[in-house]
C-alpha positions as CSV (number, residue, x, y, z in Angstrom):
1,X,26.6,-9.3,7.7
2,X,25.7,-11.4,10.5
3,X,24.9,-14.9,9.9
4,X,22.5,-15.8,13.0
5,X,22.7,-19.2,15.2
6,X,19.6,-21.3,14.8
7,X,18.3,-24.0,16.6
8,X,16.5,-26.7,15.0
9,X,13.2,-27.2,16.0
10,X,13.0,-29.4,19.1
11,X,11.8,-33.6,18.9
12,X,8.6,-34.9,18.4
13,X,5.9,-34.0,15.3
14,X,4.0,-30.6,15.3
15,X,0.7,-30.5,16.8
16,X,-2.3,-31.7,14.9
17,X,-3.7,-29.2,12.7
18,X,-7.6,-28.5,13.6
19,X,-10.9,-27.5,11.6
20,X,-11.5,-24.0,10.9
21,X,-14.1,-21.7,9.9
22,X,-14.6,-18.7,7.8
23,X,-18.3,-17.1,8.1
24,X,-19.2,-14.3,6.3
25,X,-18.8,-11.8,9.1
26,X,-15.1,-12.7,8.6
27,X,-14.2,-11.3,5.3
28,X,-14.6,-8.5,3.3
29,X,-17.6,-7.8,0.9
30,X,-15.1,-8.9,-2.0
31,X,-14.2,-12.1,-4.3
32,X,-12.7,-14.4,-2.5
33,X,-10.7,-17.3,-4.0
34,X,-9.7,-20.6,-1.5
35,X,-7.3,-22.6,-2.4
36,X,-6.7,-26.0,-0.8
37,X,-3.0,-27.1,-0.2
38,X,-3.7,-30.3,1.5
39,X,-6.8,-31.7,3.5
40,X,-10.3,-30.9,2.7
41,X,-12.6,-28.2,2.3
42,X,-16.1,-27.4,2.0
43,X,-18.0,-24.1,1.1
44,X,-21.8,-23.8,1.1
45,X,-24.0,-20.3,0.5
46,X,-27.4,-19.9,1.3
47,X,-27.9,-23.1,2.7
48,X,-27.4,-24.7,-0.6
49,X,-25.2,-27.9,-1.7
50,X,-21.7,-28.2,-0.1
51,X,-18.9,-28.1,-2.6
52,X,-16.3,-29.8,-1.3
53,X,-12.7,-29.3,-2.3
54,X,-9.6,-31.6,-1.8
55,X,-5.6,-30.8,-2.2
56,X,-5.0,-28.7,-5.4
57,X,-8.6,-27.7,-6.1
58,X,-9.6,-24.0,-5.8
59,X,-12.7,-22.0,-5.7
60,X,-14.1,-19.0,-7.2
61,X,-16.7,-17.4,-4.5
62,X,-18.1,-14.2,-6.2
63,X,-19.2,-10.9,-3.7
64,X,-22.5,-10.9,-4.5
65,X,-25.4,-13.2,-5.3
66,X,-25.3,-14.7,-1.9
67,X,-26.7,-13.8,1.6
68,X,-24.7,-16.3,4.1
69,X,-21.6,-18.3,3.4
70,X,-20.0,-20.6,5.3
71,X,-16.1,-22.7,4.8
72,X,-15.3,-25.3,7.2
73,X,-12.5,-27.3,6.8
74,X,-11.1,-30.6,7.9
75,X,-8.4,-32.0,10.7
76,X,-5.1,-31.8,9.3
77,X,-6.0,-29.0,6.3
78,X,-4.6,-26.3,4.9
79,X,-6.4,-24.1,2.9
80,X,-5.5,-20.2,1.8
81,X,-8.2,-17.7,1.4
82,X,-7.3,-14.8,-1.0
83,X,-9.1,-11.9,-1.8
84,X,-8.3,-10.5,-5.3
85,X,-8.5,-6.8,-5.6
86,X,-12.3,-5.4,-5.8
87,X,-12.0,-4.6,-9.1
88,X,-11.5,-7.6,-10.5
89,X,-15.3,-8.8,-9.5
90,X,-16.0,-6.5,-12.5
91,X,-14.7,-9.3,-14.9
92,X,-14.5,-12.3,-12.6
93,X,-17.1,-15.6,-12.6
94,X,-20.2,-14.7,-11.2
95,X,-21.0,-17.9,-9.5
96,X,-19.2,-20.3,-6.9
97,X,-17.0,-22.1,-9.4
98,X,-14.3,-25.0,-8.6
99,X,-10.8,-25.1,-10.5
100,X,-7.8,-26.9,-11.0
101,X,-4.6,-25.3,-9.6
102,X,-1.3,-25.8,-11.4
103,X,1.3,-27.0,-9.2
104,X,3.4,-24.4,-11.0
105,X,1.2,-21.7,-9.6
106,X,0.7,-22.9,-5.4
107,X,4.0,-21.3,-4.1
108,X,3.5,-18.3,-6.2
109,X,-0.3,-18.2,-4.4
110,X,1.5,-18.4,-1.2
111,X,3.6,-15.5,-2.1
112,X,0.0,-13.7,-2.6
113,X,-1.4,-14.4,0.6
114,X,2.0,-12.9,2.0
115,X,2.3,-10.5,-0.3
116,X,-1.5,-9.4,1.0
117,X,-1.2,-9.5,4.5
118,X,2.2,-7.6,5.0
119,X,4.2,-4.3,3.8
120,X,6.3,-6.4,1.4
121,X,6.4,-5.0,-1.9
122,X,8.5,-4.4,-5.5
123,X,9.2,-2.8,-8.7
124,X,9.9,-4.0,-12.2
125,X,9.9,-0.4,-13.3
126,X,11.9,2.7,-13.0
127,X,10.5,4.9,-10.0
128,X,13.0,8.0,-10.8
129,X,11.8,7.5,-14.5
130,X,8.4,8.3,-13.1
131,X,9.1,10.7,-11.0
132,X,10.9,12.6,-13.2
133,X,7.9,12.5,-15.4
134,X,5.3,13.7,-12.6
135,X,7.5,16.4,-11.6
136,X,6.9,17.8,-14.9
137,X,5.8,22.1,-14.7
138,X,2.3,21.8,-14.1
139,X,1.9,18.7,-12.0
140,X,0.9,20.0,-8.3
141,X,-0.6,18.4,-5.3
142,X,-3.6,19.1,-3.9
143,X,-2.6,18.9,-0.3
144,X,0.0,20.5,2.2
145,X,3.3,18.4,2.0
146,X,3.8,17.0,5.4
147,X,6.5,17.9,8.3
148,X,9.5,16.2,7.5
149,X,8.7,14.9,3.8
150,X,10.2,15.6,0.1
151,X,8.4,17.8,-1.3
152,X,10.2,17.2,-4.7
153,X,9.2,13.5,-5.0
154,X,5.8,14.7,-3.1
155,X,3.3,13.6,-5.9
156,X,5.0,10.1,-6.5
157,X,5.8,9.1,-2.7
158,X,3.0,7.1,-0.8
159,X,1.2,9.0,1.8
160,X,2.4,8.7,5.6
161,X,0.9,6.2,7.1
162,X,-0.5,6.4,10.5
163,X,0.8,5.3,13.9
164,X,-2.4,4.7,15.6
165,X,-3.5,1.1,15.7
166,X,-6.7,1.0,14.0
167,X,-5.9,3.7,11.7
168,X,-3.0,1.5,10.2
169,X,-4.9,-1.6,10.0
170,X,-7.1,0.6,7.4
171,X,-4.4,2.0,5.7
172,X,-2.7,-1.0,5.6
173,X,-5.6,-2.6,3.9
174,X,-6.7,0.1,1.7
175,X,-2.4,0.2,0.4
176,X,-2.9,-3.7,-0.4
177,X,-6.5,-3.2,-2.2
178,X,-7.1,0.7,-2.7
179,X,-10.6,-0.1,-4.6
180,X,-12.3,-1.6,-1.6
181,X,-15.2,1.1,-1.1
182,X,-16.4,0.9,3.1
183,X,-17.4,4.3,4.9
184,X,-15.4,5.5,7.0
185,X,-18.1,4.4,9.7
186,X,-17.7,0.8,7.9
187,X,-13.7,0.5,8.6
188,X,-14.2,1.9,12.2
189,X,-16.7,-0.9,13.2
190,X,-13.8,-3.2,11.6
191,X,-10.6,-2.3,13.7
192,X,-13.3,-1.6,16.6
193,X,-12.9,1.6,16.9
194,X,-14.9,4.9,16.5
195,X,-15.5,6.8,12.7
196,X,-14.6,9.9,14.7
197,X,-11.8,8.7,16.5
198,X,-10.3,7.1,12.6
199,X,-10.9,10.3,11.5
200,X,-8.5,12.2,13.9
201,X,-5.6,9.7,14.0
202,X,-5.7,10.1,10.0
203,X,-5.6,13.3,10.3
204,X,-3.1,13.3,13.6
205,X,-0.8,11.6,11.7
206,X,-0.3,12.0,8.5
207,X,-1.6,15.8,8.3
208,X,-4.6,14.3,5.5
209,X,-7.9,13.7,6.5
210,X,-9.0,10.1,5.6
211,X,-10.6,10.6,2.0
212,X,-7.4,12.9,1.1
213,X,-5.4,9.7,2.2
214,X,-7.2,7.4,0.7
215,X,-7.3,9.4,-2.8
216,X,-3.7,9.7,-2.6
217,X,-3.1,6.1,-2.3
218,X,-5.5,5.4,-5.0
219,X,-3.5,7.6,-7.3
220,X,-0.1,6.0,-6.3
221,X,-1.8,2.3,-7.1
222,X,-2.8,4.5,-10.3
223,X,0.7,5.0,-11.4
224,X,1.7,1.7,-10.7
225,X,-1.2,0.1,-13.3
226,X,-0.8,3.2,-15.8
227,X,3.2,2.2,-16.3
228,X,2.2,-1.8,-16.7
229,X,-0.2,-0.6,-19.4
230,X,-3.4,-1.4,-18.2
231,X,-6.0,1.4,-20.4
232,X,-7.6,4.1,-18.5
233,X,-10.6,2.2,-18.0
234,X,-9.3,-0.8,-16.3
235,X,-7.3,1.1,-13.8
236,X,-10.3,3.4,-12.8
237,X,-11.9,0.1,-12.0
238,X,-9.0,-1.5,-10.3
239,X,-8.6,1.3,-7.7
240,X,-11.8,2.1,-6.7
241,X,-12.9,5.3,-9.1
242,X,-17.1,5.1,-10.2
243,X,-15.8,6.0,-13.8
244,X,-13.0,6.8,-15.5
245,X,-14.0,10.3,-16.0
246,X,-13.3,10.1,-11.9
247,X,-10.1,9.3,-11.9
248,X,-9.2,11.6,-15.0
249,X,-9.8,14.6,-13.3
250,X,-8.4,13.3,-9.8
251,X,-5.3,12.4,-11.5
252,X,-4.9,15.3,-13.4
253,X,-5.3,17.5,-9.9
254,X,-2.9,15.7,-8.4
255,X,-0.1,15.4,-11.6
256,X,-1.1,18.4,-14.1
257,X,-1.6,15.5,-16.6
258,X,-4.4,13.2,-17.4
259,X,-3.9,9.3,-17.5
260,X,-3.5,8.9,-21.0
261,X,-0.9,11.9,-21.4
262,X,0.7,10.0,-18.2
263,X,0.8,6.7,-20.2
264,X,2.2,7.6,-23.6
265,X,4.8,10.1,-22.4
266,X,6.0,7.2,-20.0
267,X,5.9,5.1,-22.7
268,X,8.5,6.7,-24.7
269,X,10.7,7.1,-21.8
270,X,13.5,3.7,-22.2
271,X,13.6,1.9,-18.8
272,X,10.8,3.7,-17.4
273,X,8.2,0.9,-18.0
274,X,7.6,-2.5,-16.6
275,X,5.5,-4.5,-14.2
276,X,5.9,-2.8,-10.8
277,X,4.4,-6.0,-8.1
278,X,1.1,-4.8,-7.5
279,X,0.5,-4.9,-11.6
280,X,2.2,-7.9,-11.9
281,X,0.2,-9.9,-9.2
282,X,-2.9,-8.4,-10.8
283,X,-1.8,-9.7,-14.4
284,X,-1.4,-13.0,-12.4
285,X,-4.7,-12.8,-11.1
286,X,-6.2,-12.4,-14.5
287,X,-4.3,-15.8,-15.6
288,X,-6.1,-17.2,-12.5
289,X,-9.8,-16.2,-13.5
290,X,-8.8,-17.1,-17.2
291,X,-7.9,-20.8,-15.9
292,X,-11.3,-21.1,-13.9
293,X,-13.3,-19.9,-16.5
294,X,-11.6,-22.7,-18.6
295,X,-10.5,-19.9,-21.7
296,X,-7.0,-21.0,-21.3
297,X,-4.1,-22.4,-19.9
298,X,-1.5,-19.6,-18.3
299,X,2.1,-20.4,-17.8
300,X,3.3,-20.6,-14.5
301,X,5.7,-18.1,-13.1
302,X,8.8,-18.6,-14.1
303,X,10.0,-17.0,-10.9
304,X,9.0,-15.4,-7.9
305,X,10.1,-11.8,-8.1
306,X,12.6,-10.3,-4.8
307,X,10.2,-8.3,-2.9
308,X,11.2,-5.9,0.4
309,X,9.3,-4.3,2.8
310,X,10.1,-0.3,3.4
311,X,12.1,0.8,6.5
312,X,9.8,0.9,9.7
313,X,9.1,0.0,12.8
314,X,6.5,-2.0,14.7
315,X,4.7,-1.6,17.7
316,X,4.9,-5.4,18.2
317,X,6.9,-8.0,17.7
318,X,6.4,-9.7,14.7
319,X,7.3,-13.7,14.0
320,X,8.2,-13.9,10.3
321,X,8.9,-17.7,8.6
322,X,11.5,-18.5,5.7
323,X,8.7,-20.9,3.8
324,X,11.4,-21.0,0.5
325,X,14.4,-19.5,-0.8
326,X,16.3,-16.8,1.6
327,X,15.9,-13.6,2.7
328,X,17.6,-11.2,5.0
329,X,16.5,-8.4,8.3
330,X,18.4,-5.1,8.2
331,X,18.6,-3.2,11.4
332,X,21.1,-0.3,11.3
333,X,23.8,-1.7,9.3
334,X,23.6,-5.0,10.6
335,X,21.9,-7.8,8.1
336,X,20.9,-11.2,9.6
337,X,20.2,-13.7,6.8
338,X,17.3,-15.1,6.8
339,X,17.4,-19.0,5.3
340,X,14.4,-21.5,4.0
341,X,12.8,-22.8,7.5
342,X,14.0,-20.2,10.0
343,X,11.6,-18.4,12.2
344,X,12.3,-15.1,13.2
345,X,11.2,-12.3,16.0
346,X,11.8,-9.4,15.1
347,X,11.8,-7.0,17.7
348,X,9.5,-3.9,18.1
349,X,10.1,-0.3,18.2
350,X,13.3,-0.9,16.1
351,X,13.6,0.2,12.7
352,X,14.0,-2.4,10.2
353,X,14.2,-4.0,6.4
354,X,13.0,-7.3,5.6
355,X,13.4,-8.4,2.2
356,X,13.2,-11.4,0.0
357,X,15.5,-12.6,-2.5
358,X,14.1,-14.4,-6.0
359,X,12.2,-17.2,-5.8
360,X,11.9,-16.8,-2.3
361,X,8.8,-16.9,-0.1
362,X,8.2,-16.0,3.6
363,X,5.2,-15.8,5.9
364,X,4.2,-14.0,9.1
365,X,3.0,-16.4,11.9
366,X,2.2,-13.9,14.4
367,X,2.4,-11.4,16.8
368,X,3.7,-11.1,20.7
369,X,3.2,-7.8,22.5
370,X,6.1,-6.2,24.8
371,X,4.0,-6.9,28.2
372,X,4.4,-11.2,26.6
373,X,8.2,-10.9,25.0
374,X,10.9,-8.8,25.9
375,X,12.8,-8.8,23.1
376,X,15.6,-6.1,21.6
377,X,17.4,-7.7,19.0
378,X,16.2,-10.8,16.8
379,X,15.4,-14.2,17.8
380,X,15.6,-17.1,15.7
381,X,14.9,-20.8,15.2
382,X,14.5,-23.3,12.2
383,X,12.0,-25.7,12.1
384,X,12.3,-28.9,9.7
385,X,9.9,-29.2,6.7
386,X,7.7,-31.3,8.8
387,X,6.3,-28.5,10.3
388,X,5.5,-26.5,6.8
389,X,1.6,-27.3,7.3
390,X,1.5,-26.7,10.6
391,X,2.8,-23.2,10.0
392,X,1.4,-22.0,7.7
393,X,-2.0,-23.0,9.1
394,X,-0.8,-20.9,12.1
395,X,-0.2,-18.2,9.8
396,X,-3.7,-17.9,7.5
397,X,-5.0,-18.2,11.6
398,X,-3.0,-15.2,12.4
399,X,-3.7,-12.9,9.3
400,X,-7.1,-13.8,7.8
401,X,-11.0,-14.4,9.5
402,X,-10.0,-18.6,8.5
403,X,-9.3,-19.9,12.0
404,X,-10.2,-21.9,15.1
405,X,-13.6,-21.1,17.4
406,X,-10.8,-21.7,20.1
407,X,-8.3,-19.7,18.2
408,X,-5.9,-18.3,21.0
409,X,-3.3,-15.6,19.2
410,X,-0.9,-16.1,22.2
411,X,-0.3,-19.5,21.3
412,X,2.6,-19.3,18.9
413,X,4.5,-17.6,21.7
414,X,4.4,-20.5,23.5
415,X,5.4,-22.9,20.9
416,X,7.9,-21.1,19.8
417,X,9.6,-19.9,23.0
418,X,9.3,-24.0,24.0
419,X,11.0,-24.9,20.8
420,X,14.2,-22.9,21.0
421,X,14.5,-24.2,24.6
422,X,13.8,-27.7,24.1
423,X,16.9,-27.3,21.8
424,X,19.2,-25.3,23.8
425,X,18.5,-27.8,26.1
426,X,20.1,-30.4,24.1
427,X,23.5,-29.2,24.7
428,X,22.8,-31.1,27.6
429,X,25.1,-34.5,26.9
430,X,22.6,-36.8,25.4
431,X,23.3,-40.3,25.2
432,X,24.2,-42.0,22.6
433,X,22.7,-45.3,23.6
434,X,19.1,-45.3,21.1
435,X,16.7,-46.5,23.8
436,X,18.4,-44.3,26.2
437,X,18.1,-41.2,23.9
438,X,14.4,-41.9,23.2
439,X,14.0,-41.5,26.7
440,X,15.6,-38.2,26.7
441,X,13.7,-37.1,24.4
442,X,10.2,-38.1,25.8
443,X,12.1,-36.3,28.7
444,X,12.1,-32.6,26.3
445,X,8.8,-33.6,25.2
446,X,7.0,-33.8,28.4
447,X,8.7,-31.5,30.1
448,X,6.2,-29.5,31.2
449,X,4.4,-32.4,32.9
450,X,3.9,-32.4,36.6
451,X,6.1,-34.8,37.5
452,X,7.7,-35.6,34.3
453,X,8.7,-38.6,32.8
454,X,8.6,-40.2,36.8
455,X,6.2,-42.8,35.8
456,X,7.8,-43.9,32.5
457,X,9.1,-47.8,32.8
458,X,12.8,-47.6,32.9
459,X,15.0,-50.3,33.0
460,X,18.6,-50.9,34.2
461,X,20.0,-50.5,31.1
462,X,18.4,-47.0,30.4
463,X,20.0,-45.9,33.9
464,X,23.6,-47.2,33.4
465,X,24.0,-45.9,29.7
466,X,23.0,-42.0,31.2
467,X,25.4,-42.5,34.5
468,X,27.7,-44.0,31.5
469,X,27.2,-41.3,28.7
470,X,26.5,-38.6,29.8
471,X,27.9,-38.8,33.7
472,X,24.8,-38.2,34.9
473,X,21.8,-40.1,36.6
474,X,18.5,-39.7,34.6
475,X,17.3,-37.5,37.1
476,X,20.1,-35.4,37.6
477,X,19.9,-35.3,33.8
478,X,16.3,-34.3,33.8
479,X,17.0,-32.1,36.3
480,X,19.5,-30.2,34.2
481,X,17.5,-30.1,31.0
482,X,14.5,-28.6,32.7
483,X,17.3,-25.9,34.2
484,X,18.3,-25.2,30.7
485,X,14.6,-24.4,29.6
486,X,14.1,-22.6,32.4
487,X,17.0,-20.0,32.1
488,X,16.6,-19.8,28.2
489,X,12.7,-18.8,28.9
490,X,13.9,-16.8,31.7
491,X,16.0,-14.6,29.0
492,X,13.5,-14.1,26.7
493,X,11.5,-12.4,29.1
494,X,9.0,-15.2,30.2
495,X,8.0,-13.8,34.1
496,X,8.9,-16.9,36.6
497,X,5.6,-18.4,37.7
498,X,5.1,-19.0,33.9
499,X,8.6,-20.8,33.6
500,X,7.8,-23.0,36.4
501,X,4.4,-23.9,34.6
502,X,6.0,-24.7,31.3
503,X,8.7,-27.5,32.9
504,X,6.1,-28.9,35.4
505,X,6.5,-27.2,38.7
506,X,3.1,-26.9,40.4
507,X,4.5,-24.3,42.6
508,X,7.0,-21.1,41.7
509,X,9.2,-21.3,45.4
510,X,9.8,-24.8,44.5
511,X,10.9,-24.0,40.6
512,X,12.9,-21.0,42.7
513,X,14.6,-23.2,45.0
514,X,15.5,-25.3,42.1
515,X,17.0,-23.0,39.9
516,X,19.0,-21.3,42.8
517,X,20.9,-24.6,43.5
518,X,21.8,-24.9,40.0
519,X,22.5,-21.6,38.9
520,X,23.5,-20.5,42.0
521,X,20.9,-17.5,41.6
522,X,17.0,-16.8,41.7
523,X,15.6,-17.0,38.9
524,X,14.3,-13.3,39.5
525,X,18.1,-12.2,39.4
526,X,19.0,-14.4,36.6
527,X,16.8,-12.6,34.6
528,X,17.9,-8.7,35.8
529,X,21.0,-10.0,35.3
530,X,20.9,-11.0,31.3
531,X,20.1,-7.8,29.9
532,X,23.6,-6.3,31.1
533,X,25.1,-9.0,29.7
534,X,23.9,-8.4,26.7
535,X,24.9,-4.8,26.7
């Protein structure tokens, strides 16, 4: 087990937390429920009256009955937008609709949005139970098994899911809500792409043409329902079959049984039942629509269930934040726990667990690309609670249409690269005296300033407590800090010109020049040289 360093985050508040917008090219065609955690909120359709919405007040926004909608909400708000599966517009309100939310229920609808917009997942049930059951003689699939797959566990396992891009992003989505009905022409324009080039990668990839894909991952999120108990009809509905006649005979093709033989043999087996997550969030979800319709008063959670993501890789790397609880990152047989407020990169191209222990919830806050980050084992950071807001407003920006106009994706890289070096930096000898250290930090915190902290008004006594605490003038001490940041960024594969931007130099042979007399190397060699030291 390895129990990573982490850095607090660096001095200073996080940045102000803008408006943002969600249209209605933005979304899908679905319900969509917004739930305001602080600030305020506003949706209007059509034109029509504004509802607004303050901290702890929800809305219900129905998929149809409405031709344009627009949410905007205020400086300094956090609000998450959460799209139930399609099915349950079948019995959800059928006009906007404002709620109350529990307190009991908010982290549990942050554990939603999460649980919506990554590979995390969990069971409550027995998989070998069921697929001992769908092994049965008789059951057989109605596609090749795949190179390299089980054949034995074939009609249980998920499909394969695609390596291409855009062709993920749909899977992906479809895996998290198999009912949602687009064309293939449809989820092309949406990962802008082609519907003939979708169609090959599917096919490419997993050796299933897109609608064989798709059907099998409607049957898996079958299973699922069928063990929580959910009738025939109501699981037809919830993944995406016209009629339940539909997803009879599908499921029958696929198993050699129908639903309802499915259900009751499953139901004598002991251990075999139970909510597996998918059924349990959507057991949640009907508490939710009871409480805005007023019919009742659900019980909160009592606890968040542990949830893991299956072994993969990424073609990124991805920035994942410990909101609550604890968690952990398997790669090979190393684990790196993961505890409440630290930030992680996890590297791409290298296989990996996450997973999340009870009660615990965690968030992705975006993406980097190899060209941005060169990165081969984890990076991590914490951050104080101060920042929760700010995060996970960067996070519904990263993974849902709610966002900026000036939205830049690259712009967590920069904070978060400038907050593990502002705190490396500190192992710089601070002083101790308090208005000499508030200088110091102004210092970290305009670092990047042309010129610095030059034109700040210091007096004698500032001067003679850093030549007395720390042995160093204020600008040699400056100067050092800035080196500090500058190698750290340097090693986490930040190209030079853009180091010397970030501390203030105006021009890279001067940052150079500065780097070489205190490192006693280029900053070009410093950073050839890291990698082998890291070997």
């Amino acid at each position: 087990m390895v129990v990573p360093s982490s850095f607090a985050a660096g001095a200073g508040d996080p940045p102000p937390i803008p408006t943002a917008r969600l249209g209605s090219a933005d979304a899908p065609a679905r319900p969509l429920l917004l739930w305001v955690r602080t600030g305020v909120a506003q949706v209007r359709l059509d034109g029509g009256p504004a509802l607004h919405l303050k901290a702890g007040e929800g809305a219900w926004i129905p998929a149809d009955g409405w031709a344009e909608r627009a949410i905007i909400t205020e400086p300094g708000t956090v609000a998450f937008p959460l799209w139930p599966h399609a099915g349950v517009g079948a019995w959800g309100l059928s006009e906007l609709t404002r709620f109350d939310v529990p307190s009991g229920w908010q982290d549990w609808l942050i554990q939603l949005f999460n649980l919506q917009v990554t590979p995390f997942s969990g069971r409550g049930y027995s998989p070998e139970a069921i697929e001992e059951l769908l092994r049965r003689p008789g059951s057989r699939s109605p596609t090749p098994v795949g190179v390299g797959r089980n054949p034995s566990s074939e009609g249980f396992a998920s499909p394969a899911m695609p390596r291409a891009l855009g062709a993920r992003a749909v899977a992906e989505e479809l895996m998290r809500d198999p009912a949602l009905d687009l064309t293939v022409e449809q989820w092309a324009a949406r990962v802008l792409s082609s519907a003939r080039t979708l169609r090959r990668d599917f096919l490419a990839d997993t050796g299933l043409t897109f609608e064989q894909w798709r059907l099998l991952c409607r049957l898996g999120a079958a299973v699922e329902f069928l063990a929580a108990s959910y009738d025939v009809d109501q699981v037809a509905a919830r993944v995406g079959f016209a009629s339940r006649n539909g997803l009879t005979r599908a499921f029958k093709g696929r198993f050699g049984l129908t639903p309802h033989e499915f259900g009751r043999e499953l139901s004598a087996r002991p251990g075999a039942g139970g909510l597996a997550q998918r059924a349990a969030m959507a057991r949640q979800s009907d508490d939710l629509i009871r409480m805005m319709g007023k019919t009742g008063t659900p019980a909160a959670p009592e606890m968040l269930p542990p949830a893991s993501t299956p072994s993969h890789t990424n073609d990124i790397h991805v920035l994942s934040w410990m909101y609550r609880g604890s968690g952990y990152l398997d790669i090979g047989d190393q684990r790196y726990e993961r505890e409440r407020g630290v930030a992680t990169w996890i590297p791409a191209e290298v296989e990996h667990v996450t997973g999340l222990r009870e009660n615990s919830v965690s968030l992705p806050l975006g993406n980097a690309s190899t060209g941005d980050l060169q990165l081969t084992v984890p990076l991590h950071v914490r951050f104080s609670p101060a920042w929760d807001d700010y995060l996970m407003f960067c996070s519904i920006s990263a993974r849902s249409g709610l966002r900026p106009d000036d939205h830049n994706p690259r712009h967590i890289l920069d904070l978060f690269a400038e907050q593990v070096a502002a705190q490396r930096a500190l192992s710089v000898p601070m002083p101790t005296n308090p208005r000499a250290r508030a200088v110091a930090l102004e210092c970290l915190r305009r670092i990047g300033e042309p010129g610095g902290t030059h034109n700040l008004d210091v007096g004698a006594e500032i001067h003679r407590a850093f030549r007395d605490e720390t042995g160093m003038t204020l600008g040699r001490w400056r100067y050092a800090a800035r080196m500090r940041i500058a190698r750290d960024l340097l090693a986490g594969g930040a190209p030079p010109s853009a180091v010397a931007r970030r501390i203030g130099y105006a021009h890279l042979p001067t940052f150079s020049a500065a780097f070489s007399r205190f490192h006693g190397l280029s900053p070009r060699d410093y950073q050839q040289r890291e990698p082998e030291r890291n070997r």
